[in-house]
C-alpha positions in Angstrom: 61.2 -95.2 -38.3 58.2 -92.9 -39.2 55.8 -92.3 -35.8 52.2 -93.2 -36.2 49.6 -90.0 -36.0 46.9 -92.6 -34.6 50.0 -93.5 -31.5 50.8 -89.8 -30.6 46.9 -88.8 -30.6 46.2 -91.9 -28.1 48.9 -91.0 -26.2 48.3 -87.4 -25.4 44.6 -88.4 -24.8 46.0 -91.0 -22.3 48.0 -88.5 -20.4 44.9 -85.9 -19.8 43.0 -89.0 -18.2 45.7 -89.9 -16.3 45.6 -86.3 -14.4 43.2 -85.8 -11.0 39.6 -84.5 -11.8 39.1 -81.4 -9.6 36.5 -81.8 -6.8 33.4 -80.4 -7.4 31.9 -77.9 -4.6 28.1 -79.1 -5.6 25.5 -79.2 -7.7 25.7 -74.8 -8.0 29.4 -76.0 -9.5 32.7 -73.8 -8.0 35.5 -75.2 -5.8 35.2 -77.0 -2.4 37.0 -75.3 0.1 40.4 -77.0 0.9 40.3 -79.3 4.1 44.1 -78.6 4.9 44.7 -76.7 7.7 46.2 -73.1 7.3 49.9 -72.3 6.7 51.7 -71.2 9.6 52.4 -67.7 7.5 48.6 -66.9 8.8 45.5 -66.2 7.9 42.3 -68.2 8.2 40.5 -71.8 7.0 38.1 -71.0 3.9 34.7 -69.1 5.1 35.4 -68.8 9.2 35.8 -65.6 10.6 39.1 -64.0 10.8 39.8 -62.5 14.4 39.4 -59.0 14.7 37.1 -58.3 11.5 33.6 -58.1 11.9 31.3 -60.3 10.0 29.5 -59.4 7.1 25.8 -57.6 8.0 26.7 -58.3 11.7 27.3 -54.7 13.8 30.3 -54.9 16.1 30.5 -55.6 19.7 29.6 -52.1 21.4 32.1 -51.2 23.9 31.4 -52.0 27.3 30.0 -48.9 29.2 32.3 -47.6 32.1 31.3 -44.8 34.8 30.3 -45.1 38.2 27.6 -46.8 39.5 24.7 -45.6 42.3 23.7 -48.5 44.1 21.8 -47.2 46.7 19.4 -44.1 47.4 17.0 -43.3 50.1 15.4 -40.5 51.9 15.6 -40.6 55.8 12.6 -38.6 57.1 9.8 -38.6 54.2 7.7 -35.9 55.5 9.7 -32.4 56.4 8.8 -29.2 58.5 10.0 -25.9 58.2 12.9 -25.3 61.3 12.4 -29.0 61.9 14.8 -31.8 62.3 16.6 -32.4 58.9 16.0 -34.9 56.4 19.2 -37.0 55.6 20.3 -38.1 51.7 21.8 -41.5 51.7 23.3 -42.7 49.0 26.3 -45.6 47.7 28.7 -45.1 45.0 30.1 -47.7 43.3 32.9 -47.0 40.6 36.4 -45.9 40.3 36.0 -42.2 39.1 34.9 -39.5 41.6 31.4 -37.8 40.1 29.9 -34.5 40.6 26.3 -35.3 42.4 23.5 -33.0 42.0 20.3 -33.5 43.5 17.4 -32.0 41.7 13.9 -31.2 43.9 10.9 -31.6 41.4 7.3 -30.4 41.7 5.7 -33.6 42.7 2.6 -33.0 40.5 4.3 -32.5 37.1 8.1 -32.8 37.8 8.9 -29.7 37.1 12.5 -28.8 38.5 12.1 -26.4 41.9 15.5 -26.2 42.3 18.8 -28.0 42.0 21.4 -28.7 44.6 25.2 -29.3 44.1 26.7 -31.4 46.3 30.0 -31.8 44.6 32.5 -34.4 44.0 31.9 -37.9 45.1 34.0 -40.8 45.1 32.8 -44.4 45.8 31.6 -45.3 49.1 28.7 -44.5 51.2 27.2 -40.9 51.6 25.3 -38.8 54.0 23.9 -35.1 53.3 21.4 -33.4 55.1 18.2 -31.6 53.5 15.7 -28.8 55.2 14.3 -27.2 52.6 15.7 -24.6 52.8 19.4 -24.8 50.8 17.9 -22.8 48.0 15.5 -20.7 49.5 12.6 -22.0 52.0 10.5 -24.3 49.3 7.0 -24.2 49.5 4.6 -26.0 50.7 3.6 -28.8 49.3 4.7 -32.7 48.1 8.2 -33.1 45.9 10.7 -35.6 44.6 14.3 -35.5 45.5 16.5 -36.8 42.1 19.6 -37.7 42.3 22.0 -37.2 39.2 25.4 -36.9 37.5 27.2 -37.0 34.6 28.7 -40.5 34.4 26.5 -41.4 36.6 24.8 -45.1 36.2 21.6 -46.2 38.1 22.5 -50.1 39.5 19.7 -52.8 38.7 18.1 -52.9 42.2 18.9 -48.7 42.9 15.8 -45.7 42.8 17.1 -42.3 42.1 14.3 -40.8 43.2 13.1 -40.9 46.5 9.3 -38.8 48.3 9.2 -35.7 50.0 6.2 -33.8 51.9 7.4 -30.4 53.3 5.2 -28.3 55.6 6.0 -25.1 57.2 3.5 -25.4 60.6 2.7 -28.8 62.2 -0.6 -29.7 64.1 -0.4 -29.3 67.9 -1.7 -32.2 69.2 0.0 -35.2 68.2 -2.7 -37.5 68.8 -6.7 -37.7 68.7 -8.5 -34.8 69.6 -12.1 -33.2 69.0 -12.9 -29.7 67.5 -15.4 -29.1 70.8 -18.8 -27.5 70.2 -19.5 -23.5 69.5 -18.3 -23.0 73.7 -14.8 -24.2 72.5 -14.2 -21.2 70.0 -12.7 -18.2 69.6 -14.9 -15.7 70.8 -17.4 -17.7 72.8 -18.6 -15.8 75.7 -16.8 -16.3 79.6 -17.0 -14.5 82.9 -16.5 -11.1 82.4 -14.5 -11.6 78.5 -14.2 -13.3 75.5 -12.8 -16.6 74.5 -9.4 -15.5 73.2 -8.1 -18.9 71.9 -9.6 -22.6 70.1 -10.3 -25.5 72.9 -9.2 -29.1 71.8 -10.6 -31.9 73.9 -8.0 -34.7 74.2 -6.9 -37.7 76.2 -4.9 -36.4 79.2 -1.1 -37.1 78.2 -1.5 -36.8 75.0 2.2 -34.9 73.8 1.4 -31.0 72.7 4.5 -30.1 70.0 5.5 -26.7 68.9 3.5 -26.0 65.7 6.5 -24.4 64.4 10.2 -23.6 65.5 11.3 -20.8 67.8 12.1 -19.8 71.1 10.3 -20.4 74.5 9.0 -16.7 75.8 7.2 -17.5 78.8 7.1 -21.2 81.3 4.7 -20.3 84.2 1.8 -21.0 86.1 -2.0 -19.5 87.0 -3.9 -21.5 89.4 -7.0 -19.8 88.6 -6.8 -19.6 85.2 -4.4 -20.9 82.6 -2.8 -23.6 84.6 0.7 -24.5 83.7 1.1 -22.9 80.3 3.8 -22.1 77.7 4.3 -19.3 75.4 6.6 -19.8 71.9 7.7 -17.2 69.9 7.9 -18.6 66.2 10.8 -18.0 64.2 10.8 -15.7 61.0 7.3 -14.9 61.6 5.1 -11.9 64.0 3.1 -15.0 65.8 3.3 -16.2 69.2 1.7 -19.3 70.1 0.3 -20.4 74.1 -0.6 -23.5 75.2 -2.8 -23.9 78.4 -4.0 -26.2 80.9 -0.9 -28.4 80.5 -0.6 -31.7 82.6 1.8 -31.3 85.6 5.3 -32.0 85.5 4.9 -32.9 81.8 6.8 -29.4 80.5 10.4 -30.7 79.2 11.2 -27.2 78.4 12.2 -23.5 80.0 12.3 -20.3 79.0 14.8 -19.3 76.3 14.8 -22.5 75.0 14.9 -22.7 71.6 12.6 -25.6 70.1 12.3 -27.3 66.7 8.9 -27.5 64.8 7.2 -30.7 66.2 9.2 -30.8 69.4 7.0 -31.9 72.6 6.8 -29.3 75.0 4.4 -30.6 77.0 1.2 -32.6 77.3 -2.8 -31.9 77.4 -3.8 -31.4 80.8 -6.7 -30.1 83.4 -4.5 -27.5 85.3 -5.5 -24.2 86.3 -9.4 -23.1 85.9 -10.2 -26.3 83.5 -13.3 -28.3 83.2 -12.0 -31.6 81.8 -8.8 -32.4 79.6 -7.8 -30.2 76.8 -5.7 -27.6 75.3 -6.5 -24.2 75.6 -4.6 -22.8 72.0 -4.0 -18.9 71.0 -2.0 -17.4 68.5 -1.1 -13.8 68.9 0.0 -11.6 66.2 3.2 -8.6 67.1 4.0 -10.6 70.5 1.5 -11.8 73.5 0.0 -9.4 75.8 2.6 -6.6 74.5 1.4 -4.8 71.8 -0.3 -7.6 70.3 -3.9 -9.1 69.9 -5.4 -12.3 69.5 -6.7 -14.2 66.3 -8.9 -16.9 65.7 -6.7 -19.6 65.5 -9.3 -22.5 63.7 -8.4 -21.6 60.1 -4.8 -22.2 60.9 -5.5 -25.5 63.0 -7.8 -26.8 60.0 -4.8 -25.9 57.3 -2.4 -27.9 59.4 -4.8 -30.3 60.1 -5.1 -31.4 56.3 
């Protein structure tokens, strides 16, 4: 029997509406992405990230920084006198690689460098270094910062790297209030028979009297009718000698030979010796006292330290 062209045309039309319609991804048209989960042979579900490939327009994680890490930095003893006691450098290390620490002095008014100080390899832990001011050369006078750096080197969250500095070469010798007197008190000013060789500062009787600069202690004596107990320092690395008169008795901590760092006590003002009320009688002698040497007005020097 013959088949009908109207049968095989209904039947082929039959078996296309019999098959699935593919789901539609939207409106836009395109394929929705599959909902099964991914084949155990790898890879990732339709449009997530694949592990270890960055995203697209998205920079990758930087690397997280590794070095050592200064924690801590402070200056003990801010301001600093020439032949003085030392200034110590404390700092904390934090890390697991030993750095090389250099520690850079800069002009305090425009941080310009003054010089630079190695101090070598340091591992972690705590530090201690001393500074005078004199490692490269005696610095000059004047205000600074001490900066602390390194290659590798990493400043903590809560750490300075920079810490204050004032260095002075003389220091004032009283170490408490004082007066300048009147025109009587100055060098010069007319006495019995002489002149005036030194500046008189009036002060509270006690008050400490400190070397004005480091040396060594020339002379610890006596005159009852004239000086009183008195002290003669021979300052180091320069042609002065500095006297101190009418010092309180019993107050001298220190004899002769001694050797004395700038801003040590070495007695206190007194009314010893030929002395009309409390203060101290001050000279400064250039090329050595009362061999060879003269006197000098001593005020422009005390109003220099004085500032």
């Amino acid at each position: 029997m013959r088949t009908s062209p109207t049968f095989l045309v209904c039947a082929a039309a039959l078996a296309v509406a019999s098959l699935p319609a593919p789901a539609l991804a939207g409106d836009g048209g395109g394929v929705a992405a599959p909902e099964d989960p991914p084949s155990q042979a790898g890879g990732g579900r339709f449009g997530n990230h694949v592990p270890g490939k960055a995203e697209p327009g998205r920079p990758k994680p930087r690397a997280r920084r590794r070095g050592t890490l200064l924690t801590s930095f402070q200056l003990r003893r801010k301001r600093l006198y020439l032949h003085g006691r030392s200034a110590r450098v404390l700092f904390t290390l934090s890390g697991r690689r030993a750095v090389r620490i250099r520690l850079h002095v800069l002009s305090a008014a425009d941080r310009s460098r003054v010089a630079t100080l190695d101090l070598g390899e340091r591992k972690a832990g705590e530090h201690s270094v001393p500074f005078t001011g004199q490692e490269a050369g005696v610095l000059p006078e004047g205000r600074y910062l001490l900066h602390i750096a390194g290659r590798g080197l990493r400043r903590g969250p809560a750490a300075s790297s920079t810490a204050e500095l004032e260095f002075s070469h003389h220091v004032f010798p009283v170490a408490g209030g004082y007066s300048w007197g009147n025109e009587g008190s100055r060098f010069g000013a007319p006495r019995d028979g002489h002149r005036h060789q030194g500046h008189d500062l009036a002060a509270a009787e006690g008050t400490p009297v400190v070397a004005p600069r480091g040396g060594v202690v020339e002379a610890v004596q006596y005159q009852a009718r004239g000086a009183g107990h008195y002290v003669v320092l021979d300052g180091e690395d320069e042609d002065r000698d500095y006297v101190f008169m009418h010092l309180r008795s019993g107050s001298i901590p220190v004899a002769e030979g001694d050797r004395v760092r700038t801003g040590q006590r070495i007695g206190e003002v007194g009314n010893t010796g030929r002395s009309f009320g409390a203060h101290l009688h001050f000279e400064v002698w250039v090329g050595g006292w009362y061999s060879g040497g003269e006197p000098i007005d001593p005020l422009p020097l005390l109003r220099a330290w004085a500032a």
